[in-house]
N, C-alpha and C positions, 0 to 999 in steps of 0.2 A: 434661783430656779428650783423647781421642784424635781426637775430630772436634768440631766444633760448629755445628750447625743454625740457620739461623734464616731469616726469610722472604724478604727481598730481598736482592738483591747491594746495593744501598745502603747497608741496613741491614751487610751484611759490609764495605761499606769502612770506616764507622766505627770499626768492634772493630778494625780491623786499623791503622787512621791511630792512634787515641786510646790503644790499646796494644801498639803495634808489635808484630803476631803477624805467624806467616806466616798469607797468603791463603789457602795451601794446604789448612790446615788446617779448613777452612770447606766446606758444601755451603748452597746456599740449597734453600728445599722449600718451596712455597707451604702456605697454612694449608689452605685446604680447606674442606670442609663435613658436616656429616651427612647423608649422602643420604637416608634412610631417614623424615628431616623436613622436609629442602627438597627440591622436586622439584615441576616443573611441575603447574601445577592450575586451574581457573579458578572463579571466584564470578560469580553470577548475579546478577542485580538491582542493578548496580551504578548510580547515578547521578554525574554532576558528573564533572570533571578531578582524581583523588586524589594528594597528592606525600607519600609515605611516609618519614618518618626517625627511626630509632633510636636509643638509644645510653646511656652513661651519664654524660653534661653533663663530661665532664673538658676543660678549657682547651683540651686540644690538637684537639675534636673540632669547635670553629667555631660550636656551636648559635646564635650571634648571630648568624651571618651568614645563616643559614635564616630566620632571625625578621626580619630587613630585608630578605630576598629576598622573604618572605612580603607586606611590607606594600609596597613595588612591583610586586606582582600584583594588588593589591586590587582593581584596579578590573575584573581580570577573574574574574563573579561564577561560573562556572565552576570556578574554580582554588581548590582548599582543600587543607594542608596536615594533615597529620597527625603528631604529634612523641610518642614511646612511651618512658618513661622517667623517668630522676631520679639527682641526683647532686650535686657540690659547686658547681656553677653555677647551679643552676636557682631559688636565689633569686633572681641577677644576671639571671637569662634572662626570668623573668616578670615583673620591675622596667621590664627595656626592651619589653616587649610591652605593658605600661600606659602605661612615657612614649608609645611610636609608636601604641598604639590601634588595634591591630592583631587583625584580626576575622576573618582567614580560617585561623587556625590552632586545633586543637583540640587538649590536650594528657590524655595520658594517662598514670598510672604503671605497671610492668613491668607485662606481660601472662606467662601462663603460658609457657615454651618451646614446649610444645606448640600452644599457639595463636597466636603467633607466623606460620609460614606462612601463615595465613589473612590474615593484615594482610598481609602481604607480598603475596599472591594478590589483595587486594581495589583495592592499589593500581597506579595507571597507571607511575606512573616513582618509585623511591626515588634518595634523596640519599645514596650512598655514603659521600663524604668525603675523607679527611678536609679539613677545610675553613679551618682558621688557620693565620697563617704560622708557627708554632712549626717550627722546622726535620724535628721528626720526622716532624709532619706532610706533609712531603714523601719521607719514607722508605719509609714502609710503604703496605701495601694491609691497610686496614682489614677486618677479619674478616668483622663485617658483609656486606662488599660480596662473600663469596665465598656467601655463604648468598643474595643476592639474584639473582647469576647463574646459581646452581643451581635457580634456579626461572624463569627464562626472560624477567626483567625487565630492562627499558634502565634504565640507572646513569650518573647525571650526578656526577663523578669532581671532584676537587681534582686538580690538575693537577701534576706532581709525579715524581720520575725512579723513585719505588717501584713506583707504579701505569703508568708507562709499561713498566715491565717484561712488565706481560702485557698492557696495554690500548693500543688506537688510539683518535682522535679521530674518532668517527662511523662506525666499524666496528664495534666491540663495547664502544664509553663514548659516552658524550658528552662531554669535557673544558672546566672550568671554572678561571678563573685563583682560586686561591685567597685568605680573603682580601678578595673582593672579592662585596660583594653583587650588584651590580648585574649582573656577569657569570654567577651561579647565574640570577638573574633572566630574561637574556638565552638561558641554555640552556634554561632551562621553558618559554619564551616557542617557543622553535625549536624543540624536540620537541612540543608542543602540537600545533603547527599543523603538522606531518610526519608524522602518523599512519603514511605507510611508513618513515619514515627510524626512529620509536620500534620497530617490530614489526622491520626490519634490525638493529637493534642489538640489541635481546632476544634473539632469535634465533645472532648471530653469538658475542653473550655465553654463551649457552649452550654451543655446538660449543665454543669456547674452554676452559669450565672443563671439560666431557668430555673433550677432548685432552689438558689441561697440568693438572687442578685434582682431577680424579678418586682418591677414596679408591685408587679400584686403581691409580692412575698415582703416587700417593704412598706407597703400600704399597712399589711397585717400587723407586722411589727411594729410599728408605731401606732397602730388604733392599741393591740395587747397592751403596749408599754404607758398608752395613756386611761386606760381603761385601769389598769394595776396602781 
């Protein structure tokens, strides 16, 4: 290849340590989103505190540590998670949701793309990610979480040198040490009770991916990078 793409500089040092390339040859371009499906919106008749997480249960994305954040919320009967999906974990995942007895989550399997946004839109704060310590888990910015800021919602983050690429701690994320339940816990617990600190960071999330995450700001970037 004449160039090679990929989402974080993280992610480029690896390729470049494990098979000694030059850097050079590397641009990073963030993944992006489909604007045309995510995009600010809001639902009506909402009740209760909703904590939104997708995905598809692979090792590297932490779904146990939602499910133990989940059951040190419990006793706040406000707080209900909502988990959308299915994958090669999700027997392991529902095994420990019966040992811990854990009653504030509701689980569902894919929903249509299309409707999609609507879960996104109905919930207060979604769980980005990624969330276990597998190393790559520290690499990347989960796809997901560009779809989530394209619609104007605060993302409590795995904390991690991929996602500090474009994200601050309580500017445009909330950052969570990953890994670790109790600290997911400790950020639901902090944006709950900051209703402005949640609507700052929604907000700042937003400008963020129109600046640096925008179809047209990645369009640009790859005509530049192939033009160069």
């Amino acid at each position: 290849a004449d160039t090679v793409l990929l989402d974080t500089n993280s992610h480029i040092d690896l390729f470049v340590q494990a098979f000694k390339l030059d850097k050079s040859k590397f641009e990073r371009v963030f993944v992006g989103a489909d604007e045309d499906v995510f995009f600010p919106r809001k639902v009506e008749g909402q009740k209760g505190f909703e904590i939104l997480y997708y995905g598809t249960f692979l090792p590297l994305q932490g779904i146990e540590y939602v499910v133990e954040a989940a059951k040190l919320l419990e006793s706040d009967r406000d707080i209900r998670f909502k988990v959308i999906g299915k994958g090669i974990t999700y027997p392991r995942i529902m095994r420990l949701v019966k040992k811990l007895r854990v009653r504030n989550i509701r689980f569902f399997d894919w929903v249509p793309y299309e409707a999609l946004p609507s879960e996104i839109a109905g919930a207060d704060i979604c769980l980005g990610g990624h969330f276990s310590a597998i190393p790559k888990a520290g690499r990347v910015i989960p796809g997901k979480v560009f779809q989530m800021i394209a619609m104007k919602k605060p993302v409590v983050l795995g904390n991690g040198p991929g996602n500090r690429e474009l994200f601050e701690h309580k500017r445009n994320a909330f950052f969570c040490e990953r890994a670790n339940p109790e600290a997911m816990a400790d950020a639901i617990a902090s944006l709950e009770s900051n209703p402005s600190l949640m609507k700052t960071i929604g907000e700042n999330a937003y400008t963020t991916y129109k600046q640096r995450c925008g179809s047209d700001i990645i369009g640009r970037e790859i005509r530049d990078i192939a033009r160069r």
